[in-house]
Structure formats: structure tokens, C-alpha cells
SETOR-456967 format. One record per residue (C-alpha): residue number from 0; residue in three letters; x, y, z. Coordinates in steps of 0.1 Angstrom, whole numbers. Layout:
BEGIN
<rec><pos>NUM</pos><code>ALA</code><X>X</X><Y>Y</Y><Z>Z</Z></rec>
...
REM end
This chain:
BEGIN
<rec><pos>0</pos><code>UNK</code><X>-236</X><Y>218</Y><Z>8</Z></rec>
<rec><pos>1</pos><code>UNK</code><X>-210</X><Y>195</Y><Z>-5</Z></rec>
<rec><pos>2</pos><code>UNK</code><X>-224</X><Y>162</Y><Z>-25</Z></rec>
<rec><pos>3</pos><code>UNK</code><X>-219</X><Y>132</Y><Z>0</Z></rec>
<rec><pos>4</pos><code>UNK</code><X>-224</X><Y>93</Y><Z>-15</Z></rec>
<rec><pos>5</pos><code>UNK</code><X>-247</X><Y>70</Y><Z>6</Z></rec>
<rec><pos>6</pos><code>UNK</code><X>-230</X><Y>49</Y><Z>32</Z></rec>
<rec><pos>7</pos><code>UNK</code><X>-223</X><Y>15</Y><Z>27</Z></rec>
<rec><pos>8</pos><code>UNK</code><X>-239</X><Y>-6</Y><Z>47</Z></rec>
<rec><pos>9</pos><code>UNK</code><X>-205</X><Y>-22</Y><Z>56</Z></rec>
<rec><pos>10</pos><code>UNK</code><X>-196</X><Y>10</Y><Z>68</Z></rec>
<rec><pos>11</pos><code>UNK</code><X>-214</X><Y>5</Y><Z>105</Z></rec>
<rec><pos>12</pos><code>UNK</code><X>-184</X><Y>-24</Y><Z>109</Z></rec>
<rec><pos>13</pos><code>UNK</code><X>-156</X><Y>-5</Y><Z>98</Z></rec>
<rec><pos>14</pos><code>UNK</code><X>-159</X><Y>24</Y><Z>122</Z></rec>
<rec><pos>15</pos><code>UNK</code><X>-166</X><Y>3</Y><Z>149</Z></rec>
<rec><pos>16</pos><code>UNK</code><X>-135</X><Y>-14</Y><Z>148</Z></rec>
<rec><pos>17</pos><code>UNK</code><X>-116</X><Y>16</Y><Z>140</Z></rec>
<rec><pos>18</pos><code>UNK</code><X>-91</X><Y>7</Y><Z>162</Z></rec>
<rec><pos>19</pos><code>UNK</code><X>-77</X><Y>-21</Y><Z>142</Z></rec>
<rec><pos>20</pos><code>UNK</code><X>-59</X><Y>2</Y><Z>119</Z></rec>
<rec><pos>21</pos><code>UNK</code><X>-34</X><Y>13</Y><Z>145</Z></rec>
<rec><pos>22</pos><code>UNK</code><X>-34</X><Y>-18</Y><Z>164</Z></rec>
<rec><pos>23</pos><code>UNK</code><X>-20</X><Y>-39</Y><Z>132</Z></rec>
<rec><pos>24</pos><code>UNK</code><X>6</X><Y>-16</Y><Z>126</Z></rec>
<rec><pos>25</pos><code>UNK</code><X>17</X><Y>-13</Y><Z>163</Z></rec>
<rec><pos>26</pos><code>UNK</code><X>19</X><Y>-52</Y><Z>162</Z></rec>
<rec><pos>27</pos><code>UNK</code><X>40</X><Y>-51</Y><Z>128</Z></rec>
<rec><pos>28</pos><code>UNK</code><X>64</X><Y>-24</Y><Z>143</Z></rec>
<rec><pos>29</pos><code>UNK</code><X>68</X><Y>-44</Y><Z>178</Z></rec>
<rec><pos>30</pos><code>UNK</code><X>75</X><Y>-75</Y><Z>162</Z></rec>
<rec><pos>31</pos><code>UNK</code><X>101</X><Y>-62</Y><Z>140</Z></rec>
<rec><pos>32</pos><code>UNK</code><X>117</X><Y>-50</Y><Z>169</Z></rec>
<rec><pos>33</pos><code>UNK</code><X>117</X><Y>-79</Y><Z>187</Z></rec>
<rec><pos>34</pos><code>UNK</code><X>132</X><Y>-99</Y><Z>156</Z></rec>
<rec><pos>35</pos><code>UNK</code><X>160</X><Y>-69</Y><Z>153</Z></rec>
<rec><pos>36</pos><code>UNK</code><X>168</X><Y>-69</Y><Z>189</Z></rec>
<rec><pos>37</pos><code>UNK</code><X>167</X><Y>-107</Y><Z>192</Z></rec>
<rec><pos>38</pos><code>UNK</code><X>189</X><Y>-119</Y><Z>167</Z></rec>
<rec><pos>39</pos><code>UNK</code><X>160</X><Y>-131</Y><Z>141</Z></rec>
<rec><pos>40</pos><code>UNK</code><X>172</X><Y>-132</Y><Z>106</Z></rec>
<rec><pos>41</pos><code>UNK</code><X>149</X><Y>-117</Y><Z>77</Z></rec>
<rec><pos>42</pos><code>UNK</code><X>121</X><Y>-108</Y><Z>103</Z></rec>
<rec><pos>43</pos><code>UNK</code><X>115</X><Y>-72</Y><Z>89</Z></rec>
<rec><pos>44</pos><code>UNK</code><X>82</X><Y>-91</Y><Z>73</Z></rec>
<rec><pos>45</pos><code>UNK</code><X>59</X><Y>-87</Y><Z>101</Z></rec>
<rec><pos>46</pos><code>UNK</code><X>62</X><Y>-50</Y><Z>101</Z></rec>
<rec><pos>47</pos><code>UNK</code><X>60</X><Y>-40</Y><Z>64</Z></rec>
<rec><pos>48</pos><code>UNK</code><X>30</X><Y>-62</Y><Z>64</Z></rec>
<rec><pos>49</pos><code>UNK</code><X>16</X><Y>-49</Y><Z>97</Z></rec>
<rec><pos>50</pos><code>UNK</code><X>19</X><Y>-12</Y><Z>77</Z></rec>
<rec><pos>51</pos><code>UNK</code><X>3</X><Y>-25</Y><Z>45</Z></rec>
<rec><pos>52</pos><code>UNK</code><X>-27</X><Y>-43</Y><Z>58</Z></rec>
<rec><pos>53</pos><code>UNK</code><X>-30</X><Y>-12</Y><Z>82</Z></rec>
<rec><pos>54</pos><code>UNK</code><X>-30</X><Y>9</Y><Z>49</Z></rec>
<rec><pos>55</pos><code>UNK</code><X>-59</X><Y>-17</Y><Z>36</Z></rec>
<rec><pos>56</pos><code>UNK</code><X>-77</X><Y>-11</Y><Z>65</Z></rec>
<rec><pos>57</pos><code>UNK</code><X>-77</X><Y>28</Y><Z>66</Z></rec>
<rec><pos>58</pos><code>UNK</code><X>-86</X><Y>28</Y><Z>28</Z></rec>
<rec><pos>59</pos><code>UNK</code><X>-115</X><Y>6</Y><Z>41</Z></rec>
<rec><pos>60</pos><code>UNK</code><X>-124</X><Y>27</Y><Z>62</Z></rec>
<rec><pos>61</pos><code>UNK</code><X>-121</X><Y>63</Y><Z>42</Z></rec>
<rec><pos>62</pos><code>UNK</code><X>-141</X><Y>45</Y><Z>15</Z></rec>
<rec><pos>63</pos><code>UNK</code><X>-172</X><Y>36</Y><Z>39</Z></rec>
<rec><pos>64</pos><code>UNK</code><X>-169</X><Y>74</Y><Z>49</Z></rec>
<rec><pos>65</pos><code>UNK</code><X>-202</X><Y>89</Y><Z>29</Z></rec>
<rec><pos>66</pos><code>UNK</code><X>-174</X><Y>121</Y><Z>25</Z></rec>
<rec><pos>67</pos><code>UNK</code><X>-148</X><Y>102</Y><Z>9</Z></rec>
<rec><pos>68</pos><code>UNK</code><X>-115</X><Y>111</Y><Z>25</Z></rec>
<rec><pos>69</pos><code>UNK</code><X>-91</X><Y>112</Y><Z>-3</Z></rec>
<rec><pos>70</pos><code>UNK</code><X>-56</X><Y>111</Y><Z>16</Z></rec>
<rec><pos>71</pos><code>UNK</code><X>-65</X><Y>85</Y><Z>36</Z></rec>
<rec><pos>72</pos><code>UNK</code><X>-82</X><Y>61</Y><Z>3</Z></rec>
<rec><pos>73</pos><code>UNK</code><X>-49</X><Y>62</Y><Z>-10</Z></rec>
<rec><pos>74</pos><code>UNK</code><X>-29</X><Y>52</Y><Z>19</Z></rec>
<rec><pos>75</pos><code>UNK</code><X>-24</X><Y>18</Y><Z>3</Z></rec>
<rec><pos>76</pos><code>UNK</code><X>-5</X><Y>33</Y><Z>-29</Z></rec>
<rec><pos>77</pos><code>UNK</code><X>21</X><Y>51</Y><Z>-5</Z></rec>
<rec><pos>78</pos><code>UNK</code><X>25</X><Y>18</Y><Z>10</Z></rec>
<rec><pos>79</pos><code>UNK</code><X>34</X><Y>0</Y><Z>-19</Z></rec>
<rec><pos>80</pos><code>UNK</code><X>57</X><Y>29</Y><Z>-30</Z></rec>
<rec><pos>81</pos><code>UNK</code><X>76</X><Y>28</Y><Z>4</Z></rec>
<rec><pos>82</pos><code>UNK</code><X>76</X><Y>-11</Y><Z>8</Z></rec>
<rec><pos>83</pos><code>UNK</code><X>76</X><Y>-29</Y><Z>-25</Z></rec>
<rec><pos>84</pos><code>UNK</code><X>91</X><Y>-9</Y><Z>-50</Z></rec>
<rec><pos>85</pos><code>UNK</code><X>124</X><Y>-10</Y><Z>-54</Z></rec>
<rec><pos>86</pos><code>UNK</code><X>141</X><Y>19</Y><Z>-37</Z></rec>
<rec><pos>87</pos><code>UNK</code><X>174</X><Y>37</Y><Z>-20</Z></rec>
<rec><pos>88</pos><code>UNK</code><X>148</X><Y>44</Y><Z>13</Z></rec>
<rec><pos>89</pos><code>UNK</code><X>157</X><Y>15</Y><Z>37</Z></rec>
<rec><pos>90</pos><code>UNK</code><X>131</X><Y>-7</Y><Z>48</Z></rec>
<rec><pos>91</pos><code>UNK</code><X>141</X><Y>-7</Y><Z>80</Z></rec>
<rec><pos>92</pos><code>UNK</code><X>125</X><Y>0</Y><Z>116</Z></rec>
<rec><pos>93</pos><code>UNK</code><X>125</X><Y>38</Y><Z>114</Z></rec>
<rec><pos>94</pos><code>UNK</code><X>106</X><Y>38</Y><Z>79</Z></rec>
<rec><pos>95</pos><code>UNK</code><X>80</X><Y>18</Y><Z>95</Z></rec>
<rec><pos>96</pos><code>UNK</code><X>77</X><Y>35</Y><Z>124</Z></rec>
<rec><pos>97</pos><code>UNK</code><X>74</X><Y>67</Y><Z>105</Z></rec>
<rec><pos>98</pos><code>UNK</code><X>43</X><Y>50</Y><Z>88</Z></rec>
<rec><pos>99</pos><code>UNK</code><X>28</X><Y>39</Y><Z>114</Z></rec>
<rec><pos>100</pos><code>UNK</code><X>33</X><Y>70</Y><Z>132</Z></rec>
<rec><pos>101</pos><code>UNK</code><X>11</X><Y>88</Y><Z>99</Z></rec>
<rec><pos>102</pos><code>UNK</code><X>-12</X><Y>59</Y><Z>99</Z></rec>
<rec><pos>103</pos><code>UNK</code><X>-26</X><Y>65</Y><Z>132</Z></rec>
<rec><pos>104</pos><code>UNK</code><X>-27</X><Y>102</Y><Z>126</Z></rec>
<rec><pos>105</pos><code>UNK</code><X>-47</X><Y>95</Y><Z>98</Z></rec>
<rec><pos>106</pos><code>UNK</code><X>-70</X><Y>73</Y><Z>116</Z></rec>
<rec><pos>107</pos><code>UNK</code><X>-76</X><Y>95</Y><Z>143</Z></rec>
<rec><pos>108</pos><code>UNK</code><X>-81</X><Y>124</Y><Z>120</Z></rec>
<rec><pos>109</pos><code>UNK</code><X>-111</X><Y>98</Y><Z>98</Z></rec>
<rec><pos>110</pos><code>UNK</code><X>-123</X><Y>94</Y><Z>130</Z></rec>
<rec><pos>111</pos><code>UNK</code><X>-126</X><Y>126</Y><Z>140</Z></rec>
<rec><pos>112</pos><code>UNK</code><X>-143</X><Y>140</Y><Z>108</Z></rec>
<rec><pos>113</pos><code>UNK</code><X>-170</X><Y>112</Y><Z>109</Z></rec>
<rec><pos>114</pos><code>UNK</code><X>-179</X><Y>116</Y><Z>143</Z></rec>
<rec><pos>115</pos><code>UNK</code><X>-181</X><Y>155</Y><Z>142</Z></rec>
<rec><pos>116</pos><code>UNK</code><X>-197</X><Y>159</Y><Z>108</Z></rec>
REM end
């Protein structure tokens, strides 16, 4: 039997509003949409910090898992990588639909393995 941690009592919160994680990003991605389609200058914001906060919150959540889901606790380091560093990957809508794409299978996939054991 693998060594677990005790939850956190926090953790009760998290997982209820599990849906949170998706929904931030989703609202970052649709609004940088609207801000390319529409001819809004510079508004590629909401969606890089739709994906980071959604990274936040996953890492949130993996951390209030008593099993510790390492792939998802680190989400917030690939977000920083992909969005603040300086880089030759555009940060542009397909890289942040890409991430949020990942982000929600990684939320489902959390969710999965704490409600099945």
C-alpha cells in the first residue's frame, strides 16, 4: 500500500469546485478570441492569465489530493515556461488553446483518480 499524506482540510473546497479550473481557462481562451476577432489591441492578456491561474488552481487542487499528483502540482512551472519566459513559441491563440485543452485533461484525469481511489 502506497504511503498517502493526510488531507488538508482545505481539500473538501477544492474538489468541490473542481470545475473552476477549466472554466477560467475557457474564459481566458474566449476572451482572447473575442479581442483577436474584434480588433482589440494587446488583448492576448486575458487568456495567458486565464491559463496561469487555471494552472494555480489545478496545482491547488493536486496538492489537497492525499496522493499527491505530481504532473498536475507542477502545472504552474509549465505555465510560466510557455507564457513568461522569453521564447520563439508564439503566445498566441493556438498555444493557449493547447493549454487549456491539457488543462482540462488534467483536471478530469485529478478528478477521476480521487473519486475512484
Amino acid at each position: 500500500m502506497a504511503n498517502t499524506k493526510p488531507t488538508p482540510p482545505f481539500a473538501a473546497v477544492i474538489n468541490q469546485y473542481w470545475y473552476l479550473t477549466p472554466g477560467v481557462a475557457i474564459l481566458g481562451v474566449l476572451l482572447t478570441y473575442l479581442g483577436v476577432t474584434l480588433p482589440i489591441p494587446g488583448f492576448e492578456l486575458p487568456g495567458i492569465w486565464g491559463c496561469i491561474i487555471a494552472s494555480l488552481l489545478l496545482s491547488g487542487m493536486a496538492f489537497a489530493d492525499p496522493k499527491r499528483d505530481l504532473v498536475s502540482m507542477i502545472t504552474p512551472l509549465y505555465a510560466f515556461i510557455f507564457f513568461v519566459l522569453p521564447s520563439d513559441i508564439p503566445k498566441e491563440l493556438p498555444l493557449m488553446l493547447l493549454y487549456t485543452v491539457t488543462l482540462i485533461i488534467l483536471t478530469v484525469r485529478l478528478q477521476y483518480r480521487i473519486r475512484n481511489g
